[in-house]
N, C-alpha and C positions, 0 to 999 in steps of 0.2 A: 563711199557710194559704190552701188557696181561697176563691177567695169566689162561693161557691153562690147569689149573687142569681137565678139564673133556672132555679139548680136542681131540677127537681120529677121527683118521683119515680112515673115515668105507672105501670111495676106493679113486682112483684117476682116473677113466675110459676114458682114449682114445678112443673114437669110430670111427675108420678108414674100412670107407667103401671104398671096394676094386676098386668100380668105380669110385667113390667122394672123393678120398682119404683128409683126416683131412676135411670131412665137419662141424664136431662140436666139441666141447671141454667139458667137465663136468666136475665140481669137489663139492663134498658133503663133510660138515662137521659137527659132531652130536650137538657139542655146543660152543658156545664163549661169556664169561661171563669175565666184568669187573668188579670193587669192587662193584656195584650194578644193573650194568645192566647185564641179559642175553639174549641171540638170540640164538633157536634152532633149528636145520635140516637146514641150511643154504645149497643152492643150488647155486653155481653158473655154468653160460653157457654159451656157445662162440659159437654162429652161423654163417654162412653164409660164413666159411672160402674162398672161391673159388670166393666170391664175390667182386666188389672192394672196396665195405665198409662191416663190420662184427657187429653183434649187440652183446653187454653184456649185459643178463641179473640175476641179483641176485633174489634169491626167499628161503622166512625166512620163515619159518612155525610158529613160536612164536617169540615175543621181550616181556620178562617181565620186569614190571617197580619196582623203588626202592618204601621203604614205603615215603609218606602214600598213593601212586598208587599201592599199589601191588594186589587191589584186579583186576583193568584193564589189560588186555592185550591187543597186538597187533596180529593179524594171519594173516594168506594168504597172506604176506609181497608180495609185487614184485618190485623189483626199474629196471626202463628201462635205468636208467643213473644215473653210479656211478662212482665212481672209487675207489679204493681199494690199495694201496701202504705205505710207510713209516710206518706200524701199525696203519691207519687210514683208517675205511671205510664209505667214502662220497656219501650217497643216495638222488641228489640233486631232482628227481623226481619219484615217486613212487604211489602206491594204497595201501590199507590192509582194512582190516576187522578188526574194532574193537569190545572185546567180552568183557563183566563182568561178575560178578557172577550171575547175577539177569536175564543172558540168553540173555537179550540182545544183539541186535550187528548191525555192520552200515558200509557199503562200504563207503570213502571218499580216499582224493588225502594228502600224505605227502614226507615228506624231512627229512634227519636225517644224522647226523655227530656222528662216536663213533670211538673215539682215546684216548690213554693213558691219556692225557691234559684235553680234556674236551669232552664230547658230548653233542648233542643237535637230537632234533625232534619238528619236527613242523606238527601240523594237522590243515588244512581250510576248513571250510564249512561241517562239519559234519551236515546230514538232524539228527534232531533228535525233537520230540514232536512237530511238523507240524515249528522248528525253524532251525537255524541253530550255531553252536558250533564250536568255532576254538579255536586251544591250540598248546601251546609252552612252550618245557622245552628243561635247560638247568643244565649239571653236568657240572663241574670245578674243580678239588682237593677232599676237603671237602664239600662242596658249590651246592649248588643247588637251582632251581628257577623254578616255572611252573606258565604259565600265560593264563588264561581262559578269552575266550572271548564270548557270548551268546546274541542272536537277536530274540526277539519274542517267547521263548518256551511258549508253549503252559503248562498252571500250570496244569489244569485239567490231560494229559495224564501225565506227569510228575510226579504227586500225585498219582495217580491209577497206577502205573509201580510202583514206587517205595518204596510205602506202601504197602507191602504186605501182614504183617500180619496187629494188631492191629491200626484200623485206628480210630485220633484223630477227625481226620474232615469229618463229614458226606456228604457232600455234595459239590463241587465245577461245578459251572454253565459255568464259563467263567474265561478269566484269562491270561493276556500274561507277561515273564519275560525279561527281557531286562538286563547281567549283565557286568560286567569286575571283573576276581579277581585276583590278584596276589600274591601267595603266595611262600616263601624261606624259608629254611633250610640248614643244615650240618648233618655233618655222627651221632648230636647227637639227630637229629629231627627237627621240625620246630621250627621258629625264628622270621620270622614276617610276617603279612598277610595284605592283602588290599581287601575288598571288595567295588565294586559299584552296587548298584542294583536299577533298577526302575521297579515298582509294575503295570500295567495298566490295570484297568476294571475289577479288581479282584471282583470274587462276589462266596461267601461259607457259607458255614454253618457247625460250629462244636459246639463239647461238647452239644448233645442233646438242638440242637437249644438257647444256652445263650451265642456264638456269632456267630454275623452273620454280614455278609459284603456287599454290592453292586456297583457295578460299583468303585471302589477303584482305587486311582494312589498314589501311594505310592513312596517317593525318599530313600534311606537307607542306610548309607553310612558306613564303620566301617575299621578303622586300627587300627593294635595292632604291639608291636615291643616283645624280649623278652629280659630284659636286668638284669643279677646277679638272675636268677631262678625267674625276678618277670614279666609280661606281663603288660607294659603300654599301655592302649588303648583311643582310641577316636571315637566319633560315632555321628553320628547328620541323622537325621529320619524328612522328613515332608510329612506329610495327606495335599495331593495337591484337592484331592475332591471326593467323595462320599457319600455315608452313612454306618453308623458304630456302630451296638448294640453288648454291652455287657453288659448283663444281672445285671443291671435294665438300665445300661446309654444309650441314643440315641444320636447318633452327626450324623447332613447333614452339610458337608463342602459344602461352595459353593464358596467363594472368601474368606475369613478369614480363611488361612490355618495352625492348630498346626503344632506345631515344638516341636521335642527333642533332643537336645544337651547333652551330657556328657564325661566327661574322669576322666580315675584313674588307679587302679593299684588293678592287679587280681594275687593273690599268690597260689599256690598248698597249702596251708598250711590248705586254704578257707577260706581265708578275701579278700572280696572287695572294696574297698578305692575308693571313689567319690571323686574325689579331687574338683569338679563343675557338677553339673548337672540341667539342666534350662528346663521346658516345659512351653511353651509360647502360649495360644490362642487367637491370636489378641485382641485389645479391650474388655479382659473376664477376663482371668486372666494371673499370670505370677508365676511360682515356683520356686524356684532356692534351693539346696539343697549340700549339703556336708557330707561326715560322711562316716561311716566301717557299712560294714553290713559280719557276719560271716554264711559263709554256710554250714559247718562242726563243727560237726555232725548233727547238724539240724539248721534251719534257724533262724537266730536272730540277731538284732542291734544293734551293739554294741556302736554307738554313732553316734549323726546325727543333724546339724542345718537346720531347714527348714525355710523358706523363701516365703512367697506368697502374693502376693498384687493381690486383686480382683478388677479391673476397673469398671466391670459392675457388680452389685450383680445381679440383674434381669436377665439378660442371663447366667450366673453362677447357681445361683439358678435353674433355669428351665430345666439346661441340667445336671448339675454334684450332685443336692440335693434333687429335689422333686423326682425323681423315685425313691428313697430312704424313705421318707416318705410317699408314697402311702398307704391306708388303715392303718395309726398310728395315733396315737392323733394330729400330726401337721400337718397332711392333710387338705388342702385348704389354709395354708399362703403361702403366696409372700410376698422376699424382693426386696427389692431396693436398692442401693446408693454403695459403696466404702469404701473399709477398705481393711490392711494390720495385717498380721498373722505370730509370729514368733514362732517356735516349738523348742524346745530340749530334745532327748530322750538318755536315754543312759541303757543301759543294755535291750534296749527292752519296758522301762518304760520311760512313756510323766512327764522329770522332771518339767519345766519350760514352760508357753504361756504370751505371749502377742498381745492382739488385739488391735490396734490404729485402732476404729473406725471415718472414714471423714465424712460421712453421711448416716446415717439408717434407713430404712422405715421397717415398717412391717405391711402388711396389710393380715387380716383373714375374709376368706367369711364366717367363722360360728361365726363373730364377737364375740370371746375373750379375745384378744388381739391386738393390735397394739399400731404401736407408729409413730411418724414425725418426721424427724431430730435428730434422735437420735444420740449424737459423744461424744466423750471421749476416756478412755483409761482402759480394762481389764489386768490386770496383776494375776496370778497364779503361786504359786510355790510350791513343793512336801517338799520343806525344812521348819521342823516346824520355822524354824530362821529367815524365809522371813517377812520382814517388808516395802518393796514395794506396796504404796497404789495404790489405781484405782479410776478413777471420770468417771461418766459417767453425760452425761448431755442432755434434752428434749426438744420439743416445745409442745409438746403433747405424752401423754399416753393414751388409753384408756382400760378398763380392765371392761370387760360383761355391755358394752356402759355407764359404767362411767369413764367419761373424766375425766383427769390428766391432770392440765395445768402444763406449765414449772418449770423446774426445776432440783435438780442438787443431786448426793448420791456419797458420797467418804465414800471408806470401802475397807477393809481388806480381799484377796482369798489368801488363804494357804491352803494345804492337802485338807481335807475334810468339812473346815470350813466356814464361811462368817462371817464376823463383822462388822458394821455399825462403823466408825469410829469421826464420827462427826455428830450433834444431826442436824436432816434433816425436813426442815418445807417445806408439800407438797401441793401447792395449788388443791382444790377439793371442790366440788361442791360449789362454791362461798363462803367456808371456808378453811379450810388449817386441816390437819392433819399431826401434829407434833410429829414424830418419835426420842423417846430423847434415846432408845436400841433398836436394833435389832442381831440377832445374829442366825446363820443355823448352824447346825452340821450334817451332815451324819454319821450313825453309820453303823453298821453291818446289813447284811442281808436286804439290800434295806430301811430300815428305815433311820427315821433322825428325829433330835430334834429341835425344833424354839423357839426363845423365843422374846416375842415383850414385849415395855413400850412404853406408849405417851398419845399424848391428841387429842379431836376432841374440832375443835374450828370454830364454825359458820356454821358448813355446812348447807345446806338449802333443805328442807325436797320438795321443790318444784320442783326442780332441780335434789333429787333423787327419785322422786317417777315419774315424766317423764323418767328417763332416764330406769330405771326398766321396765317402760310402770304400774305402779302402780294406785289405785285413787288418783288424786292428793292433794297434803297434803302440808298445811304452816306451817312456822313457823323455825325453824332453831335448830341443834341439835348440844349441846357443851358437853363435860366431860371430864372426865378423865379415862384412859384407866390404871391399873394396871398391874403388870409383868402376860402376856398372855405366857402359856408355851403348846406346842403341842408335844407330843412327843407317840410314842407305838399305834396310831389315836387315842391319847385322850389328850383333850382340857380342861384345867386348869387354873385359876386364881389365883391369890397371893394378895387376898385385896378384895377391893368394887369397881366396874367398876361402872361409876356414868356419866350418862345424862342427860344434861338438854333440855327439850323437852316440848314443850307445854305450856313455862313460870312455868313450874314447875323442878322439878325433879324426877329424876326415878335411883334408887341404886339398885344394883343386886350383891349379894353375893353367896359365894358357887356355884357357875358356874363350872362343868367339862361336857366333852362328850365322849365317847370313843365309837372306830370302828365309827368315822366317814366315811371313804372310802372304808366302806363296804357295805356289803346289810345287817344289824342289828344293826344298830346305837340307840347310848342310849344319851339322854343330863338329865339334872338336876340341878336344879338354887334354888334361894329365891329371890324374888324384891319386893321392895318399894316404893313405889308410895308417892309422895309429891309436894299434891297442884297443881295440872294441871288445865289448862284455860279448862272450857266445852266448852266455844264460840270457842276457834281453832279446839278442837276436832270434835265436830259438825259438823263446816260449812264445813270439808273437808271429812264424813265420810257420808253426807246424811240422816241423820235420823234423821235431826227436830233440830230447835233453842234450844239452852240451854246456860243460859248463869251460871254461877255461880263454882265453885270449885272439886274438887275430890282427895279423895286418899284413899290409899286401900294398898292391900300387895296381894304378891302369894307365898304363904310358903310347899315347899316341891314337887314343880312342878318336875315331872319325865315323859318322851316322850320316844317313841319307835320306831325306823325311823320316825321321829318328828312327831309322834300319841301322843297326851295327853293319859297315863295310870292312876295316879291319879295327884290330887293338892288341893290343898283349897284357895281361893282366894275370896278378898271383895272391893269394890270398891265403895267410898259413899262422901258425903261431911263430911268433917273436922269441927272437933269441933271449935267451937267460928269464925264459917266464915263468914266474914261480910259486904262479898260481895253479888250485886242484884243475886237473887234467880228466875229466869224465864223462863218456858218451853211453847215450842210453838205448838197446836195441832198434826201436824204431830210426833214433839218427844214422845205424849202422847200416838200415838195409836200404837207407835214403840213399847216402852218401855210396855205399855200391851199385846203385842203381845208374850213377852217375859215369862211372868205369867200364860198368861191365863187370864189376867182380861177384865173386861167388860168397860173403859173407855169410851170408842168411842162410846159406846150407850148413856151414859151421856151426854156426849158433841151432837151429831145429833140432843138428842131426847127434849135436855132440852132448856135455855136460854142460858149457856156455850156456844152455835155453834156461838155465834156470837162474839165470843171473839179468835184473834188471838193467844192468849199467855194469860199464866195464873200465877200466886203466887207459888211459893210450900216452905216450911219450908227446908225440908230435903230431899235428896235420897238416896240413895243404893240399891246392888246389892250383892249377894254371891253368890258361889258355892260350893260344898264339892264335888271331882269327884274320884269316885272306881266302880271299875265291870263295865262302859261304861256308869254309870247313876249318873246324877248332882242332887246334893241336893240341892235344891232353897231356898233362905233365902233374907229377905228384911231388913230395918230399922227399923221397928215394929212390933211387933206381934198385928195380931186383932181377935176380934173375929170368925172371916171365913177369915181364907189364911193369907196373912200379907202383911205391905206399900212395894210398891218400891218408890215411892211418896210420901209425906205426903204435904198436901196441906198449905197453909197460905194465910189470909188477901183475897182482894178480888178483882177480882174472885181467886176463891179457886177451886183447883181438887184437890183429890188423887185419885193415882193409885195403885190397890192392884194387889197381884199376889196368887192364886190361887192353881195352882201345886207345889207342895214343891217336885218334883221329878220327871224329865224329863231324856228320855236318849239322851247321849250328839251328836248323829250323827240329830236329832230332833232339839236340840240347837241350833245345828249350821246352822240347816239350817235357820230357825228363824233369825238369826242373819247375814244370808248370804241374808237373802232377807228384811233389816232393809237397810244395808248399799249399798244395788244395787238398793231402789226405788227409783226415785224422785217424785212422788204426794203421798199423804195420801189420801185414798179414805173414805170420811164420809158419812154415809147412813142416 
């Protein structure tokens, strides 16, 4: 029954006009309130007694609602047809004004049933935000249920109403909502909700322009029930078409429309439980995900499998990667091809990846890097215990346009490490470089430590000195590579790194460099020089036939952002060589250009000009370099300057050199314009 606790009964007024006797009836009552509903100043009135039909009319000054409607009310109530008996009063057609806090308010037409059992109200076509709005609730016992229904609101006026302080969104243009929601409770609160919502032509701008929206239609869908204190929900969202930046990502839907799907289980405790959640972009990629994410007291993962298979790398890349790499070192690559991605984190920390690459392209317009067909399989894990290898395999690499052909690396990712697991023979420049260790260690503070062993075996000097864009050079370059260790930017050897080059060889000892990847980089070496062909060096450096032997040494070479600081260095024919011994005009007037000496006059002026190529016993060359100035030094001393030449048999030239002391930016230039002529000009 009701319960009239605040019922009083202010009159009961007969108004009996004495000519019209009983033409109307009134009765007022201050309030009538059931376990959550009340209706106050209720007016009823009984007209037209004298009439053969009499009108009842009811008139409510307020109907307030239970939570979570309590901040709504209803005023200015009037039902023209009810009726009122058994402790039930049924207002099958009525008007009111609805008010909220936000001052709002809106004449529409309703209906309303309130009895002991159950009550109900119904409101249709509320104008509100150039839309219209119809709602229906209903009480039962404990029970209750209200069902919204919304056509067309207008978002813009909707957001500007009801944002009244702090607003998230700067800016909305346009924007219509379309929804249905359904939501139930009992006397202990709400229980389960249904929302429908369609988004059309939305177009905004918030958080200082880093996203923004255009023309948008959005589908939105979400039910939740609440079952033992936990909230199971389900929801599925699809971007049917517009365009859509958040700051850096750009997406123009146009017929390939994402989707997100998920459901799980949301606790007051604040764990959230994915029990599935999938974002799907057509033919781009596909996500699928599971795990707890805790949002109390602050946010974090507490355990999560992710799931993502890329279809397309090339429209992936374009939309979800490069705005991301804009102005960074990997600015200007594009991939290409298909791979699949498995993730597991837990505590917040990425323990475990796996990438099963199908096919890989990487192409860079500031040609560094690329590769063709790149597949295999990355495996990574945070457990020092992981023993899960990785292959990856090529048809091409190229790396500062020299090409890598095919081939294959299986090795070892754990923590912070990389280990080469099997001795890897990489074909390159029409030789193979054979990698028998390799091994990365990341340390602290952005550093990390590498350490390489192996051998170079045939590479071909022709092959890399095009592919450099260098003067072309033959012959082919084989050694052996000792344990190379980089670590703190400084570059170290463990032994003699030893090439063979020029039919001869060349050993280099004491090799370190540090603050390589700086701006003050230091190297320092000792090498060896053993028996080099002159005819190969010659014919690909420009500076005159030579046919015969060389070796020499560079002991104590130090560079400074590789500037020669000091070195000593000699480079001459080897005792007891017993090879042809012959230099050809052009190399004469090279090799005196070097000195200072007067050769080229000899040969013009004498009978020499008519001889191509001439004898010589012996050569050499030295240096001593300190303070920026070269000490010149030949094979012999003579009496004015000393040989770089020493002649033999006939015809016969020497070449003397003259300055025993040049400074070396002078040198080099000398020597920069030996190896850039092609004619020898004789006067």
């Amino acid at each position: 029954m009701f319960n009239f606790r605040f019922l009083v009964l202010i009159h009961v007024l007969l108004c009996i006009n004495p000519v019209n006797a009983l033409e109307n009836i009134s009765f007022k009552v201050e309030k009538i309130e059931t376990k959550n509903w009340q209706l106050h100043n209720l007016s009823l009135a009984l007209s037209g007694l004298h009439n053969n039909s009499q009108q009842l009319t009811l008139l409510i000054k307020k109907i307030a609602l239970p939570a979570p409607f309590s901040d709504i009310n209803f005023a200015d109530i009037q039902c023209d047809k009810f009726t009122w008996h058994d402790k039930k009063i049924d207002c099958e057609k009525g008007t009111a004004k609805l008010k909220a806090k936000t001052s709002y308010s809106s004449v529409f037409g309703f209906s309303f049933i309130l009895s002991e059992q159950k009550s109900s109200f119904s409101i249709k076509g509320i104008k509100l935000a150039k839309g219209r709005v119809s709602l229906t609730a209903k009480e039962q016992g404990e029970n209750w249920s209200v069902a919204i229904s919304s056509k067309n609101l207008s978002i813009k006026e909707m957001y500007a109403y009801f944002a009244k302080e702090k607003k998230i969104i700067e800016q909305i243009t346009q924007g219509k909502l379309t929804a249905k929601i359904n939501v139930s409770g009992n006397s202990h609160g709400l229980n389960a909700f249904l929302i429908n919502a369609v988004l059309n032509q939305l177009s905004l701008q918030a958080n200082q322009g880093k996203i923004i929206t255009e023309t948008v239609d959005l589908e939105w869908n979400l039910q939740a029930k609440l079952k033992n204190s936990e909230w199971h929900w389900l929801t599925s969202n699809k971007l049917k078409q517009g365009e859509i930046y958040i700051d850096p990502v750009y997406l123009e839907i146009k017929q390939k429309m994402p989707t997100l799907t998920a459901k799980g289980v949301w606790t007051e405790q604040g764990n959230l439980v994915f029990d599935r959640a999938e974002f799907y972009h057509p033919d781009v990629i596909t996500v699928q995900t599971q795990g707890q994410i805790k949002y109390k007291p602050h946010l974090s993962v507490k355990k999560s499998h992710i799931f993502a298979e890329i279809q397309n790398m090339e429209s992936f890349s374009e939309q979800y990667i490069l705005p991301f790499i804009e102005q960074t070192a990997f600015e200007g690559v594009k991939l290409k091809g298909h791979l699949n991605t498995e993730i597991d984190i837990l505590q917040s920390t990425v323990t475990q990846v796996s990438v099963d690459i199908k096919s890989l392209s990487i192409l860079d317009n500031k040609k560094r890097f690329s590769s063709k067909d790149l597949k295999g399989t990355i495996n990574w894990s945070n457990d020092s215990d992981y023993h899960k290898a990785s292959e990856i395999y090529w048809d091409q690499l190229t790396v500062k346009a020299i090409p890598i052909d095919a081939s294959q690396l299986i090795f070892l990712f754990k923590q912070k490490n990389f280990t080469l697991l099997e001795r890897s023979t990489i074909p390159l420049l029409g030789g193979a470089l054979d990698i028998k260790q390799f091994n990365w260690q990341s340390l602290v503070e952005n550093e990390s430590k590498v350490y390489f062993e192996g051998n170079i075996k045939q590479l071909s000097l022709e092959k890399l000195s095009y592919a450099l864009d260098w003067t072309p050079l033959s012959g082919n370059i084989s050694g052996y590579i000792p344990g190379v260790t980089f670590q703190d930017k400084t570059l170290t050897i463990e032994g003699e790194l030893q090439v063979k080059l020029f039919d001869g060889m060349i050993k280099i000892n004491k090799l370190s460099s540090s603050g390589m990847l700086t701006d003050f980089s230091k190297f320092s070496m000792d090498m060896e020089i053993n028996n080099l062909d002159l005819q190969q060096i010659t014919q690909k450096f420009k500076m005159g036939g030579m046919e015969g032997r060389v070796s020499g040494f560079i002991s104590d070479l130090y560079l400074e952002n590789w500037q020669p600081v000091t070195f000593y260095a000699w480079v001459g024919t080897p005792e007891n060589d017993r090879t042809t011994h012959r230099i050809s005009q052009k190399a004469v007037e090279n090799i005196a250009s070097i000195g200072g000496g007067g050769a080229a006059d000899i040969i013009s002026k004498g009978f020499l000009g008519f001889f191509d190529s001439f004898n010589y016993d012996r050569l050499g060359f030295g240096c001593y370099l300190h303070q920026g100035v070269c000490q010149l030094m030949g094979v012999e001393a003579a009496e004015q300057g000393y040989y770089l030449v020493k002649g033999s048999g006939i015809p016969r030239i020497d070449i003397m050199g003259y300055n025993t002391q040049v400074d070396w930016s002078v040198l080099m230039e000398r020597l920069s314009r030996i190896s850039s002529t092609d004619e020898v000009v004789v006067q």
